[in-house]
C-alpha positions in Angstrom: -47.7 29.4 37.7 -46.9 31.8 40.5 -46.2 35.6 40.4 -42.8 35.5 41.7 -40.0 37.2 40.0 -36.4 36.2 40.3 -33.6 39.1 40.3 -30.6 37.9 40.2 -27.4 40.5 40.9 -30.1 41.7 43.5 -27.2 43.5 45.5 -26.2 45.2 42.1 -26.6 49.0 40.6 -29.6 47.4 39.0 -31.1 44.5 40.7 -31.2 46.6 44.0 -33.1 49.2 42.2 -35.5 46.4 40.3 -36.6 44.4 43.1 -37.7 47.7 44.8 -39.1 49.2 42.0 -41.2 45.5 41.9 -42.1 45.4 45.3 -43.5 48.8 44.8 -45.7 47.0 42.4 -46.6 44.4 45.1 -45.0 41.3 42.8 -43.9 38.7 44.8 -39.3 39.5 44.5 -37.3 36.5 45.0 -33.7 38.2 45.8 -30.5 36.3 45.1 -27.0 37.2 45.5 -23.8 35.8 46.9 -23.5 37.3 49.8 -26.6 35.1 52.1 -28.7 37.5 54.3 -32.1 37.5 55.5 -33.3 39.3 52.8 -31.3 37.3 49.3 -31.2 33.7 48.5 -27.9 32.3 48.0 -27.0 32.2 44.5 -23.3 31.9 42.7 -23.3 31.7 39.2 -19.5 29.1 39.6 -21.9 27.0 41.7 -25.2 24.8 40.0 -26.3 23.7 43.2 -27.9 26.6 43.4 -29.7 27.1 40.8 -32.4 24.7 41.6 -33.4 26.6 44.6 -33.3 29.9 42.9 -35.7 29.0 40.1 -38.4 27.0 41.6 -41.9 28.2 41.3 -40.4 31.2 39.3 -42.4 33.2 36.9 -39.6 35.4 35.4 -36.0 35.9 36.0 -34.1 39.4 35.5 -30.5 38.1 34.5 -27.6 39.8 35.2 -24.6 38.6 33.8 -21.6 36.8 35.8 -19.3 40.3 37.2 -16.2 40.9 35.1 -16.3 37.6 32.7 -16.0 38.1 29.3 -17.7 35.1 27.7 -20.6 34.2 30.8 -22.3 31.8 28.6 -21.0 28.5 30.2 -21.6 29.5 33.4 -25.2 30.5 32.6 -26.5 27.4 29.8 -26.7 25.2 33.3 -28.8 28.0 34.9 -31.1 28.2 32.0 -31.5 24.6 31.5 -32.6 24.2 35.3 -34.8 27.5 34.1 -36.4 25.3 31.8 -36.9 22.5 33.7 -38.4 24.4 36.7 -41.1 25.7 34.4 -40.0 29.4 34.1 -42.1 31.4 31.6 -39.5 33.8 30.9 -36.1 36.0 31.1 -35.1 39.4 30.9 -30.8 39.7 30.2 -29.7 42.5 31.0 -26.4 43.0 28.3 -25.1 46.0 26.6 -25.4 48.6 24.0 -22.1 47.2 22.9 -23.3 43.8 21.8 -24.7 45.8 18.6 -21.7 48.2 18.1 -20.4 47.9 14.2 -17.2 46.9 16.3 -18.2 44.3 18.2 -16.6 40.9 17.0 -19.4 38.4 15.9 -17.7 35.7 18.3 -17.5 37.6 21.3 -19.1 37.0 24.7 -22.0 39.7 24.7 -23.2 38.2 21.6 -22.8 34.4 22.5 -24.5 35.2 26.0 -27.4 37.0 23.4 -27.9 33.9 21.5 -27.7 31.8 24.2 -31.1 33.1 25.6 -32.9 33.5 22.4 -32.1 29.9 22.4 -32.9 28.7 25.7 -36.6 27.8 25.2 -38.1 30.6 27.3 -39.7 33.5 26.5 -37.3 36.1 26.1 -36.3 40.0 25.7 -33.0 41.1 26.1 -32.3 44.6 27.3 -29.6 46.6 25.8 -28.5 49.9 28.1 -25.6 52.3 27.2 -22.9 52.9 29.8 -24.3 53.1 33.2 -23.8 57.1 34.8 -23.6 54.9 38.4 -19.6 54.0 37.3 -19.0 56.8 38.7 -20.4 56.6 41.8 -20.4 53.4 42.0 -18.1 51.4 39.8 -14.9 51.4 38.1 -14.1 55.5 38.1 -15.3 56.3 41.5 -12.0 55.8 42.6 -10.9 58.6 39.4 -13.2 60.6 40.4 -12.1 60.8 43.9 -8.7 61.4 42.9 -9.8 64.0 40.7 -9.0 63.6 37.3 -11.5 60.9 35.0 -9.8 58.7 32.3 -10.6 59.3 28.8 -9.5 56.6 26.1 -12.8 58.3 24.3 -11.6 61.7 23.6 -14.4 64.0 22.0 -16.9 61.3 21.9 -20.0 61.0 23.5 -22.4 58.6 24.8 -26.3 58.3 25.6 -25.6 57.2 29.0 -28.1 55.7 31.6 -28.9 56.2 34.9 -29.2 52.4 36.7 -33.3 53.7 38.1 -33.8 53.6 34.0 -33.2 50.4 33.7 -34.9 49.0 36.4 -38.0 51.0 35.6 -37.9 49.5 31.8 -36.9 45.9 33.2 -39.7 46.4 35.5 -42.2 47.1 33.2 -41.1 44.3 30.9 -41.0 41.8 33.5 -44.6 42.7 34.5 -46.3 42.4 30.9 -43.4 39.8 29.3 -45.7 38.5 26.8 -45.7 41.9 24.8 -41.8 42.1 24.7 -41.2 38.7 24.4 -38.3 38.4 21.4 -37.6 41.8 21.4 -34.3 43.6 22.2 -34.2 47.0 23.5 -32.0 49.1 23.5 -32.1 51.5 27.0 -30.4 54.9 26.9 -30.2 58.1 28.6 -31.7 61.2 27.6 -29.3 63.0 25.3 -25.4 62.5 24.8 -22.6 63.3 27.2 -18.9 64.0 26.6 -16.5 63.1 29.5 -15.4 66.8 29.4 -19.1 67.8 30.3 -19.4 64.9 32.8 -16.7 66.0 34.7 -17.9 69.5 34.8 -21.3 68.3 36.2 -19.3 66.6 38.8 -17.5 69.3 39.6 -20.1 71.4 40.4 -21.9 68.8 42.8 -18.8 67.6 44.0 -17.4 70.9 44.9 -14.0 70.4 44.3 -12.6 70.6 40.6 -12.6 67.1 38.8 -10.8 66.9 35.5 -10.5 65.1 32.0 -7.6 63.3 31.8 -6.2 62.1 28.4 -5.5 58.6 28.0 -4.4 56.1 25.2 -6.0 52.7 24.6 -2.7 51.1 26.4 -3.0 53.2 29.3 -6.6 52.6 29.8 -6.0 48.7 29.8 -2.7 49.3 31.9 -5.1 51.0 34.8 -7.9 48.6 34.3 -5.5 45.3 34.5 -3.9 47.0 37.1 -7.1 47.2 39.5 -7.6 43.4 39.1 -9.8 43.5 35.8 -9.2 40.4 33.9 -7.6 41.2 30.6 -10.1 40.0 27.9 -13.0 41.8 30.1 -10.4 44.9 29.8 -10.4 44.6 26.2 -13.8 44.5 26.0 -14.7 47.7 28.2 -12.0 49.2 26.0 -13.8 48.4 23.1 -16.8 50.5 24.4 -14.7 53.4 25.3 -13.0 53.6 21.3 -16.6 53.0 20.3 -17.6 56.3 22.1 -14.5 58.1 20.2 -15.8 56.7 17.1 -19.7 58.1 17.7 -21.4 54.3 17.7 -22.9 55.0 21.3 -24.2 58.8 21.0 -27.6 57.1 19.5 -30.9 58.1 22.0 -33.8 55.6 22.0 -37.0 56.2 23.5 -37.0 53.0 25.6 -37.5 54.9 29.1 -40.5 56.4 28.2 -42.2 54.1 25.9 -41.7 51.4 28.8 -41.6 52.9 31.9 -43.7 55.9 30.7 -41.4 59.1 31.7 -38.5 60.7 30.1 -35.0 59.5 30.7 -33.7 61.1 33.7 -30.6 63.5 32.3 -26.9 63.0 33.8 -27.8 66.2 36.1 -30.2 64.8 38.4 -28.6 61.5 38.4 -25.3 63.6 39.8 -27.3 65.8 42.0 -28.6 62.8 43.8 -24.9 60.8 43.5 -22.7 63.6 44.9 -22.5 62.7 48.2 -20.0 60.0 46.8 -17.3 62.6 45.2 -17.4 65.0 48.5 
């Protein structure tokens, strides 16, 4: 069996950061994305045909779920069946902290998608990080943040949130020794718990420009998210994480970061420091 590990969302906030954080390791990366380049293999979770390709003579694969679809598990049972055939040893899913929220409905997608790999045959571990800090740099609230003014359907709450390196330094490590993690879930946080009041004062002071709170009810939040092309049922669900922040179920710190990758969490400071070149 060869060395090669497959990262797929390898243009994403964390599949970018894994495949370098592997190559630094000098494991053989096999890239794969939807956009074709000279560096990623064509992949396209709507399309089987590639699957084959992607998997073949794969060790491990780091799996990031289809973007913006709430229940990705029938797009994903073909990929892990071809997984299987090809003689994979194992796979890393990347889901969310929200998949174990007291909230979470036992039917919904996170957890299917969950079950779906524990099922699949191959060795498994399925990573569970907290709200990534790169959303707002790089995801949904960069545009908020640029506007100056955050949403907050979470009020007081706070979350342990994680900066994307994290991750790929824990996926990293678990994709390199897979045998010791295999079964286990993890659950991959930041360093200590933020509110949105004190996120948007960090960003205010590396932005240089003031960047406020602002209020928002559950139907507003979905209004705004619907209304920038977010399918409603994903909506609902990213909605659901933002009442479980109100409601405390994400201010829980694990130790994942530095049991796995061997260094402290890094705090939402440096992450922002580094970031603020995309609020100025």
């Amino acid at each position: 069996m060869s060395d090669t590990i497959l990262v797929t969302g390898a243009t994403g906030k964390t599949g970018r950061r894994l495949a370098a954080a592997l190559k630094e390791k000098n494991v053989d990366v096999r890239a794969a994305s939807r956009r074709p380049s000279a560096d990623h293999l064509v992949f396209d979770w709507q399309d089987p045909s590639t699957h084959a390709a992607a998997v073949e003579g794969v060790d491990a694969i780091y799996l990031v779920p289809p973007a913006m679809v709430e229940d990705p598990a029938p797009l994903v049972a073909p990929f892990l069946a071809a997984a299987r055939r090809a003689g994979v040893r194992g796979v890393v899913l990347v889901s969310s902290m929200g998949a174990g929220f007291p909230s979470e409905p036992p039917g919904s997608g996170r957890r299917k998608l969950e079950a779906l790999v524990a099922d699949s045959g191959l060795g498994w571990t399925i990573l569970r990080p907290s709200s990534f800090m790169q959303n707002f740099s790089e995801g949904f609230l960069l545009p908020a943040v640029r506007g100056g003014a955050i949403p907050n359907p979470a009020g007081d709450g706070k979350a342990a949130m994680v900066d994307a390196i994290d991750i790929a330094a824990v996926a990293a490590a678990v994709l390199t020794d897979g045998a010791r993690h295999a079964g286990q879930v993890h659950d991959v946080t930041g360093p200590s718990p933020i509110s949105f009041a004190e996120i948007a004062g960090v960003i205010t002071e590396e932005a240089g420009r003031p960047v406020a709170v602002r209020p928002t009810t559950s139907p507003q939040f979905l209004a705004m998210l619907e209304g920038a092309g977010v399918p409603s049922d994903y909506a609902a669900m990213l909605l659901r994480d933002q009442e479980a922040i109100r409601d405390g179920a994400a201010a829980a710190v694990a130790d994942t970061v530095q049991r796995l990758a061997g260094r402290p969490a890094r705090p939402f400071a440096d992450y922002a420091a580094e970031a603020a070149g995309a609020w100025r």
